[in-house]
N, C-alpha and C positions, 0 to 999 in steps of 0.2 A: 717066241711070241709072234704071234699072227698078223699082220699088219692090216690095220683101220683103211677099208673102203670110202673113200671119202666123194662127194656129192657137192654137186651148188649149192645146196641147201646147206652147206654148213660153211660157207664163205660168208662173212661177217663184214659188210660194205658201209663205212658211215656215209650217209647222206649228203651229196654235195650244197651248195648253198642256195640252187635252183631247185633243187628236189625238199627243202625243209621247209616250214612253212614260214611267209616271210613274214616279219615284225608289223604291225600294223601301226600310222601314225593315225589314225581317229582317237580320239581321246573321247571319254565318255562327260556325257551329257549333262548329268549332272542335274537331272529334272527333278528332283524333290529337294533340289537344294532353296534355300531359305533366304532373303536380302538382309542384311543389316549396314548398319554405317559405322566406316571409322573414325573413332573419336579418339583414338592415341595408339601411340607406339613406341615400343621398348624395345630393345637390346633380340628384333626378330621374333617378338611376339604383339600382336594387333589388336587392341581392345576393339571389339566390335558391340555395339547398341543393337538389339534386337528385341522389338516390344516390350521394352521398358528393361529388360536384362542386361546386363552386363558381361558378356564373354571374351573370353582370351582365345585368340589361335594362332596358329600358324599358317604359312603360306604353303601351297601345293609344289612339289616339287618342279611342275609345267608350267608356273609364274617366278620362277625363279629370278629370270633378267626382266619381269616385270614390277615397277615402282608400285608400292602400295602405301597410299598417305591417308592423311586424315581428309577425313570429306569424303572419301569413296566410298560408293555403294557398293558390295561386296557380297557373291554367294559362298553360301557356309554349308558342308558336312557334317554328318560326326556327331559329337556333341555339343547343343547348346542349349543345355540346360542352364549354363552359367554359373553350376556347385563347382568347390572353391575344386583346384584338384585337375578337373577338367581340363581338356583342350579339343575345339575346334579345327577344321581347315578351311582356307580362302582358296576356290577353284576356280572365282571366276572374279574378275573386276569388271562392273557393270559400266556401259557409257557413261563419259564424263560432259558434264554440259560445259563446263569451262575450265581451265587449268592455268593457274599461277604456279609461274616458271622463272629461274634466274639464274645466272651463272656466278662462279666466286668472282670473277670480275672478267674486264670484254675482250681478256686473252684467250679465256677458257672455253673451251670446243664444246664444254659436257655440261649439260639439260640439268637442271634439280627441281623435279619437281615438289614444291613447298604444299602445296593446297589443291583438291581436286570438287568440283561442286558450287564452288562461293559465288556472290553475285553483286558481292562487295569490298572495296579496301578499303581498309581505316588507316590512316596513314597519323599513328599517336606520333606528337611533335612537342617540348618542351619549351614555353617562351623564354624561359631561362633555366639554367642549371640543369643539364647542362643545353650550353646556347643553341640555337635551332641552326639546321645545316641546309638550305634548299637545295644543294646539290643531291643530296637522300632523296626529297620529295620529289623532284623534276622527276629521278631514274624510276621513283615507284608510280607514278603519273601515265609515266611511259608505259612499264608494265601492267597498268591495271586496263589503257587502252588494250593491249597488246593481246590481254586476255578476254575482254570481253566484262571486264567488271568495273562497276559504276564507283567512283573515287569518293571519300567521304576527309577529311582534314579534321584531325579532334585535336585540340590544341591544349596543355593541362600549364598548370604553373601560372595563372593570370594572376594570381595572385600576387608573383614577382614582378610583371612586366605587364604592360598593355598591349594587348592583341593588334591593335589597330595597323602601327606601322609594318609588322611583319603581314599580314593579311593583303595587304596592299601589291606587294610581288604577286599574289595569286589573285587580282580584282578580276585581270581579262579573262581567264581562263571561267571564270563564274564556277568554280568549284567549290561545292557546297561545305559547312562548316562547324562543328562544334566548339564552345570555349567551357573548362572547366577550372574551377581554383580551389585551393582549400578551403574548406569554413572553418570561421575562429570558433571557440569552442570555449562557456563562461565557465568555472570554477565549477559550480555545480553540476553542471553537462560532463565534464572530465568524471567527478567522483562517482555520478552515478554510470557513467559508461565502465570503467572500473568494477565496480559494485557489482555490476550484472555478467560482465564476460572476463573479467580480470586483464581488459590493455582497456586500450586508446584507440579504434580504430579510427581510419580517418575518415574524414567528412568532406562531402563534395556540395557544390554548388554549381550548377550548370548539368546536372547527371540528367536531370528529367527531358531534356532535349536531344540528348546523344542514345536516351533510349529507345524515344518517338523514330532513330533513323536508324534503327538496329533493330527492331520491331517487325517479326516477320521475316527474315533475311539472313541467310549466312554469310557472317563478316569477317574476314581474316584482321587482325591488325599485329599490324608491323612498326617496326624503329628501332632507333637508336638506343641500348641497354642505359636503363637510367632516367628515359621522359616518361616514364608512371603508368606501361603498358599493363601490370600485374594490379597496380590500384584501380585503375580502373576493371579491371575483373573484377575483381574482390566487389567494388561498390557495385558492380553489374547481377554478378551471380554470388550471393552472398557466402554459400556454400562450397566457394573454387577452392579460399585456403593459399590462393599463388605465392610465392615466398615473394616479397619485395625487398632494396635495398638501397642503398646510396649511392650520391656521385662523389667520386675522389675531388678532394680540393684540388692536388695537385694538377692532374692531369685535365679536369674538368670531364672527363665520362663516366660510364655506369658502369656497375660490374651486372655479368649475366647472374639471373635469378631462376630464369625461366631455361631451361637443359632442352625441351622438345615440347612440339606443336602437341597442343590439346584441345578437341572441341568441348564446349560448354554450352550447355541449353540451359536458354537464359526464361526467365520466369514469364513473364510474359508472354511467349511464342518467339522463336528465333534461335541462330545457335551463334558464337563468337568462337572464333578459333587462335587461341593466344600464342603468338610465335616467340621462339628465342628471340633477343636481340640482334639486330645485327649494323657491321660497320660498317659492309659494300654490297652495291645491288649490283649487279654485274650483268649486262646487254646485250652479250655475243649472239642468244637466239634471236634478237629482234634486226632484220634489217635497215641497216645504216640511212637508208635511201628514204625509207618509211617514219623514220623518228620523227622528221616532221612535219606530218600527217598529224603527231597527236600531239601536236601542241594547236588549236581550234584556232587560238589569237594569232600568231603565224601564217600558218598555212595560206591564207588568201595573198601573201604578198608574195607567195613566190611564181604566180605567174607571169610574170616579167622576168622570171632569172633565164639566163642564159642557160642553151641545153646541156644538162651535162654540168650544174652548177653545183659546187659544195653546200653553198649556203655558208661557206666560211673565206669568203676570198673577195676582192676589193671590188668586182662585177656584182654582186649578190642584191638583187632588189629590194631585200628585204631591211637593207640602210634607210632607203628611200622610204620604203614603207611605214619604217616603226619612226620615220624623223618624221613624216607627216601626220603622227597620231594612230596611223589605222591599227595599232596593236593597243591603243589608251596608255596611259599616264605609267604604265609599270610595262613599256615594248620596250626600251631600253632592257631592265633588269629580264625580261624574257627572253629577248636575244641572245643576251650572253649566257643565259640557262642552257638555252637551245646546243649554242656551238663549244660551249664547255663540255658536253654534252659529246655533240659528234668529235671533237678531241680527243676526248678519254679515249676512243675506242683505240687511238693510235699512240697517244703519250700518258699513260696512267694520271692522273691527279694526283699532287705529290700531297695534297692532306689525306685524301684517300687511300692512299698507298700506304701511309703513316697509320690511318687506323688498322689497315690489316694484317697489320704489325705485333 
């Protein structure tokens, strides 16, 4: 057998990694992509609002280590048509004008962001049942400075308790305020409520005033599982359906009703975005130094502190300050909000610790 003449041409070189061509990181454009907003999110799929549509999708695989909540304006691939079946992509998340952010509490190194877009916090608080905690409100006070969004106080259960002396911790601060309670309801009122929808639902008094401040506006509200954040949905957006629940006798708190953040566009113009419950606001991304900065009533007394002052130590001006009034009639109780406050970040609060238990 005659042996094969062989040639360069029949040498078979794979191409080194300088001679193939290299991987491109440009990522495409995405120009006929479409905006919608997030109004919920499940188990890695994203309800998105699009001209009145309702569509489901997914995240792009190049948003992977990027958070996607509700409140985001978001561009969409694909399909969105919104038949049932379907699935969209999320390629791009649009700037955010503001972001509510917190950590599991002021050990923890890692960002969650809760809310992206809002312009407001409702800080839902129960005057009784279960008992209102101002160590909650001071840390969400904090963060709604923090974020850039304007504090609202909606207080439920007046019906139990009188507003007045609890309000009074928060006079100096002039942080604005709803009160709501239940309405009694005559014999007839029950049967015909019955009659038409087969329950009870409940009935507010004070609703028409917390909707004038939620009018127009996207409002996150937050609290403790149990002060009546899901009723108040319900009597907001009549069509939410929120599961609501009770508070333990025993232990005096709520159980969760509410599993994950949902926006809801409220009839009037505006959206509410109803959060789980929760039992720790946690501070880690807010600097220690700046806390307080967003306490208004405060802050002017500490020019007099020593450089380099805690603000928790027997030098601190701000003795001086709130004993001579200039914090009003509740510098006492803000004081100790304040440095309760810059504590935590070093010795947990042992009730706080106990809820997130």
């Amino acid at each position: 057998m005659a042996g094969r003449n062989w040639s360069e041409a029949d040498v078979r070189v794979r191409p080194g990694r300088r001679n193939s061509r290299p991987r491109t990181k440009d990522r495409p454009k995405h120009e006929d992509a479409v905006v919608g907003m997030v109004i919920g999110v499940d188990r890695g799929r994203w309800s998105v609002l699009l001209d009145g549509r309702r569509i489901t999708a997914m995240r792009a695989r190049e948003l992977s280590r990027t958070p996607v909540v509700v409140g985001d304006r978001v561009a969409l691939v694909g399909d969105t048509s919104g038949d049932a079946g379907t699935l969209a992509r999320i390629v791009r998340v649009e700037e955010r004008t503001s972001v509510l952010r917190r950590t599991a509490d002021d050990t923890d190194p890692y960002e969650r962001v809760i809310v992206a877009n809002a312009d407001q916090l409702v800080m839902v608080t129960a005057l009784a049942n279960p008992e209102p905690r101002t160590g909650l409100i001071d840390r969400c006070l904090v963060a709604a400075y923090d974020a850039g969004l304007d504090p609202l106080l909606a207080l439920t259960k007046a019906d139990l308790v009188d507003p007045a002396a609890f309000l009074a911790n928060y006079a100096a601060l002039d942080v604005p305020y709803t009160v709501t309670s239940a309405q009694e309801l005559s014999d007839d009122q029950r049967e015909e409520l019955i009659a038409s929808s087969g329950r009870v639902p409940r009935r507010l008094d004070g609703l028409d005033e917390l909707r004038e401040r939620l009018a127009g506006r996207v409002s996150v509200l937050v609290g403790h599982s149990g002060v009546g954040k899901s009723t108040l949905v319900n009597a907001l957006v009549p069509d939410a359906a929120r599961t609501t629940g009770h508070v333990n006798d025993v232990t005096g708190r709520g159980r969760h009703t509410s599993t994950s953040a949902v926006a809801l566009e409220l009839p009037g113009g505006g959206w509410v975005i109803d959060t789980p419950g929760i039992r720790s606001f946690g501070l880690a991304h807010v600097d220690p130094t700046t806390i307080v900065e967003h306490f208004p009533d405060l802050a002017p007394g500490t020019a007099n502190c020593p450089r380099g002052c805690t603000h928790d130590e027997p030098d601190c001006a701000l003795d001086v300050f709130v004993a001579e009034g200039g914090a009003g009639e509740s510098g006492e109780q803000r004081l100790e909000s304040l440095r309760r406050l810059l504590r935590s970040r070093d010795v947990p609060d042992k009730d706080e610790h106990m809820e997130r238990r």
